[in-house]
N, C-alpha and C positions, 0 to 999 in steps of 0.2 A: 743674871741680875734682874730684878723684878724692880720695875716700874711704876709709879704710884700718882695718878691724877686723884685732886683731891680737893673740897674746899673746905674751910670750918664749918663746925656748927653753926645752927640758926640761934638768934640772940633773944633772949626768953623776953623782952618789954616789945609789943607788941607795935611799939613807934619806932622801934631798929629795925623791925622788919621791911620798911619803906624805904631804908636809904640805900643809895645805889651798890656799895661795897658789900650790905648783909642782904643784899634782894633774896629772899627768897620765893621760886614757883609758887603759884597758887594750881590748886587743881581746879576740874570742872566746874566744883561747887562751889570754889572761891575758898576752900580750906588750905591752909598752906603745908605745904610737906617741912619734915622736921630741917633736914638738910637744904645746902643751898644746894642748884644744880652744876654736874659738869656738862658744859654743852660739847655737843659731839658736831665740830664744823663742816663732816662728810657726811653728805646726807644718803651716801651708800651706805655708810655704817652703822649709821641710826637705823633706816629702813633696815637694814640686818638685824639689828638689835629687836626691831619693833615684831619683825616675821617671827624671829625667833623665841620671842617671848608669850607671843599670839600661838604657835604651835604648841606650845608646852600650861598653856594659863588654866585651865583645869585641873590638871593633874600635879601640878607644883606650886603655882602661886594663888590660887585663889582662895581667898580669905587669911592669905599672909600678908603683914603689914612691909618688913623687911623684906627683901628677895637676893638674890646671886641667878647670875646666868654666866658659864664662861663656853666660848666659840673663838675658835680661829684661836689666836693667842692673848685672848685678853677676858678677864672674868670683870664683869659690870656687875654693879651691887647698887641694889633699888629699890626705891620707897615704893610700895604697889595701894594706888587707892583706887583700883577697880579696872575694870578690862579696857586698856589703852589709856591708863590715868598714872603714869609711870614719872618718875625723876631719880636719874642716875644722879648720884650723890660721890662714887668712887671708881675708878676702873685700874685694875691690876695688870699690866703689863710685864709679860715673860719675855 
């Protein structure tokens, strides 16, 4: 059975975007990614997520706005706005 961490969409009026329940990440630049984030409270598994995204970000994500990585048992799908400018938005659990 597959597993499904998830949050809704971002809320298109740009004054929902500030209340706590639609927060959505901001990047670097202060732009904000479409989706809310799902936070990853293990910070072994973020750092996994992060090495393993950092090994492969030339050759698969760069200059993709959407991304997928899956490792171990779980595929993470992510907005990608530039090299370590990342927000997991779903994570698929087998």
């Amino acid at each position: 059975m597959t597993k499904l961490y998830s949050n809704g969409g971002a809320k298109s009026k740009k004054s929902d975007l500030t209340k706590s329940e639609n927060s959505v990440k901001l990047d670097s630049n202060g732009v904000p990614f479409k989706y809310p984030e799902v936070h990853i409270d293990d910070k072994k598994e973020y750092a996994a997520f992060m090495d393993q995204v950092g090994l492969r970000y030339e050759k698969y994500y760069e200059g993709n706005e959407f991304c997928h990585i899956t490792f171990t048992n779980k595929t993470y799908l992510f907005e990608n706005h530039g090299r370590g400018d990342y927000n997991i938005y779903r994570i698929l659990e087998d």
